[in-house]
N, C-alpha and C positions, 0 to 999 in steps of 0.2 A: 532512593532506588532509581536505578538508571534502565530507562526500557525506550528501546531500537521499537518501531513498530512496523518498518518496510524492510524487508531483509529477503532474498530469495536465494534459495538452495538448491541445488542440482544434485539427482543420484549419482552414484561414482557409475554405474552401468552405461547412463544415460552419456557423463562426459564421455566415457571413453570411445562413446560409441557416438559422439555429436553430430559427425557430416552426414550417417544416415539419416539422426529427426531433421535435419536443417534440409536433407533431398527434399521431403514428404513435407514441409510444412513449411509453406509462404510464410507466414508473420514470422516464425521464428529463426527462420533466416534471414527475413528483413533488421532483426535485433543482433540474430547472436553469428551475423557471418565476417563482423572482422575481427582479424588474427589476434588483436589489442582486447577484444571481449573476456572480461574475466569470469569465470566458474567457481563457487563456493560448494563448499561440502559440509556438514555439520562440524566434522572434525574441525575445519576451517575458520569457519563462524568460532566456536568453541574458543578458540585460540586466539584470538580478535579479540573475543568479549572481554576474555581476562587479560589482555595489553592495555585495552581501553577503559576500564572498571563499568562495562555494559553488567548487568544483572540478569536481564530476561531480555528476549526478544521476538517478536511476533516472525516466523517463517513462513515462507511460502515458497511452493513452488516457483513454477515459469507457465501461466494462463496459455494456452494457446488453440488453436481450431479442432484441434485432435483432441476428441476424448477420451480415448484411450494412453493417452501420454498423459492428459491433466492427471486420469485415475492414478496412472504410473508418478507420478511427481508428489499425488496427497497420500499414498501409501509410504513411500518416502519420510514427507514431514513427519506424518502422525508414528509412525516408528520410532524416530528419532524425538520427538514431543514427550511418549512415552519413557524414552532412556532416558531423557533428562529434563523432566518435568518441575524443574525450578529454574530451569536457564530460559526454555523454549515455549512458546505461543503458538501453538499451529493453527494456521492457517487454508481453507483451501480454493481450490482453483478447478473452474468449470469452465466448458464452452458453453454459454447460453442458448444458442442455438443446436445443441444436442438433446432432443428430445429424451432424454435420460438426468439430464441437469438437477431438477429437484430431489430426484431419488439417490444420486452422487452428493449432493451438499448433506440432506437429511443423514446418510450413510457416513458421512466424516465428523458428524456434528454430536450421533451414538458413539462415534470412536473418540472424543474429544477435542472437536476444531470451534477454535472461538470467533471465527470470523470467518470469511468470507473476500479469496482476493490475494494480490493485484489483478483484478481484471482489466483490461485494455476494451474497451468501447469502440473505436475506430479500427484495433488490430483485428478484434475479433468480430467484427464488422453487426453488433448488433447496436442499433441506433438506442437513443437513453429514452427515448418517445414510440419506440418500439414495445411490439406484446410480449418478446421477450423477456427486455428490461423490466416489463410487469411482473413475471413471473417470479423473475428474480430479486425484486424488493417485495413481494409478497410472502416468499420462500424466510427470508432471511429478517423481514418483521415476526415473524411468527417462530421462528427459530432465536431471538434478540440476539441475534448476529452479526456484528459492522461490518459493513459492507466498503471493501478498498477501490476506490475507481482511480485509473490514471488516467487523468486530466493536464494538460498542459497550456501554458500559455502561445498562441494561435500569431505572435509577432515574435519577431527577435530572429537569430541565425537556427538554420535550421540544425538538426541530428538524427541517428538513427533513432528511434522510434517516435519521433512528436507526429501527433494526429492531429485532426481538425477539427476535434468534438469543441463547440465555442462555451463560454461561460454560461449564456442565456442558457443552453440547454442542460448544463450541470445543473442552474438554478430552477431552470422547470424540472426537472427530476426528482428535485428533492421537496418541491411544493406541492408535487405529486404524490409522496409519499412520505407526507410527514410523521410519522410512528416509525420509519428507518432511518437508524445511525446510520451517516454516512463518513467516510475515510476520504476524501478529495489529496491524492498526491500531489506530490508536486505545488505547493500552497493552492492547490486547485485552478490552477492558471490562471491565476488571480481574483478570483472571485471571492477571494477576502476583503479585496480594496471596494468593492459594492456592497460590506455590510456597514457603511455608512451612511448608507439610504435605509433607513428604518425600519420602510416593508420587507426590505431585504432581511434584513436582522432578524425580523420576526419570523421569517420565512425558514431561514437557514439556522434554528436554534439547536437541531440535533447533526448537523454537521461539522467536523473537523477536518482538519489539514495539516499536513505532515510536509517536513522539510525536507525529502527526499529532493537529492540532483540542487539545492540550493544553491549550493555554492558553484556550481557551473550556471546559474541562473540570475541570480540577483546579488546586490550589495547586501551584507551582513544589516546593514539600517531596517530591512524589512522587518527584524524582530523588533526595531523599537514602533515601528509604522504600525506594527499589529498591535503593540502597547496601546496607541493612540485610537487606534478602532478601539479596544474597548474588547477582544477577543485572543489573548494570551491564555488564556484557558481551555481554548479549544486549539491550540495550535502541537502537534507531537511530532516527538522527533522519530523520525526515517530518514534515516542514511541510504537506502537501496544499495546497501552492500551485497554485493563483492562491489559497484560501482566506486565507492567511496568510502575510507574507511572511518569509524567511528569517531576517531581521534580527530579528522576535522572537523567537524561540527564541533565537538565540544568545546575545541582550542577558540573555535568561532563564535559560542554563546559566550565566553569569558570577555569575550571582546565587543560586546554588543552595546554595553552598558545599562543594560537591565541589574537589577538587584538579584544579588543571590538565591531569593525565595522566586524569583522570576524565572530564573535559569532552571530552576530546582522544577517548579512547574513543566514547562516543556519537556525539560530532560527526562522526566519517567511519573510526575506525580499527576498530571493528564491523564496519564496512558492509564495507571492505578488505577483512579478511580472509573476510568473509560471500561480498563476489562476486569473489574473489582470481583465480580463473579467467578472469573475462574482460577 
């Protein structure tokens, strides 16, 4: 089975209507204002999966400062989660800092959301050492929720949306709360290459990382580099489509020179047993 675990979906209301959310909200014109930015739609996705033999994939909205848009974007997924509840993963999306936050996750979580995310840390400006951040790995231990954070790596050319949230503080986050799965995009901006320091390892055991944005990021050798840590098992594929479409990653794991049960791993039997529950 082949399961996408970053994928974000936009209401057809909300595209049509884009340059009004982009007036009203800083991050998400910081991401979504050039004319190259692609918009997916369920139907979209849908049609993707079956070119690329995706099986299911985790959606989410688009996180942003407005909570009242996030509401708008998890009413969205969880409708469409609903219609097609053998394709789709829904996922949801909160501002942290909306005093309404716990009562919005618990509320997607009675309608069927198995996660938690992409949330943006530095978009939505609440720090990972923050009471927020508290709330919301408390929320989402107690709900057994993964929780998706975009993390990127802090050197290299820049783009629209890379932040400065740095490793160390991925990694204090998640030693802070160790009972929360955590989802680190982006291979977590590397904070995979430090789980060959031990403590690290033992630190970061309920943490994974997804290959979203990979191939605009690093050489394909990383999946053998992850073999070599010692953590292909924690590693899931996310394409952050509409970004990128599934087909590249996969033509890219073929070529990695992992073994076929290795490919098989990332491609969706990770993800399996990650959201086996639902």
């Amino acid at each position: 089975m082949l399961i996408d675990v970053h994928v974000h979906l936009f209401p057809p209301d909300v595209i049509a209507n884009i340059e009004k959310y982009l007036e009203k909200n800083e991050f998400l014109a910081q991401l979504c204002s050039s004319p190259r930015h692609k918009y997916a739609t369920a139907e979209d996705l849908l049609a993707e999966m079956d070119k690329c033999g995706i099986d299911k994939s985790a959606i989410s909205g688009f996180a942003s400062s407005d909570q009242g848009l996030c509401r708008e974007m998890n009413d969205y997924i969880l409708e469409m989660a609903k219609a097609h509840p053998q394709r789709f993963l829904p996922m949801a999306v909160v501002d942290p800092l909306d005093p309404g936050m716990e009562k919005e996750i618990r509320r997607c979580h009675e309608m069927g959301a198995v996660g938690v995310g992409e949330l943006m840390p530095w978009g939505q400006k609440f720090p990972l050492d923050g009471k927020e951040a508290g709330k919301l790995a408390s929320i989402c231990s107690e709900k057994k929720l993964p929780l998706l954070l975009h993390i990127n790596e802090t050197v290299g050319h820049y783009y629209a949306g890379k932040g400065d949230v740095s490793v160390e503080e991925a990694a204090a986050f998640a030693l802070k709360y160790p009972q929360l799965t955590i989802i680190y995009a982006h291979w977590g901006g590397g904070l995979l290459f430090y789980e060959l320091m031990p403590e690290l390892k033992d630190q970061l055991q309920n943490v994974y990382y997804d290959t979203a944005a990979s191939p605009f990021l690093y050489h394909k050798n990383i999946y053998r580099v992850a073999r070599e840590i010692g953590i292909l098992h924690k590693v899931l594929l996310g394409t952050d489509y509409p970004l990128i479409s599934p087909k590249r990653y996969l033509k890219e794991l073929q070529e990695t020179g992992l073994s076929q049960k290795e490919v098989e791993m990332i491609a969706g039997g990770n993800a399996a047993r990650l959201f086996s529950n639902c």
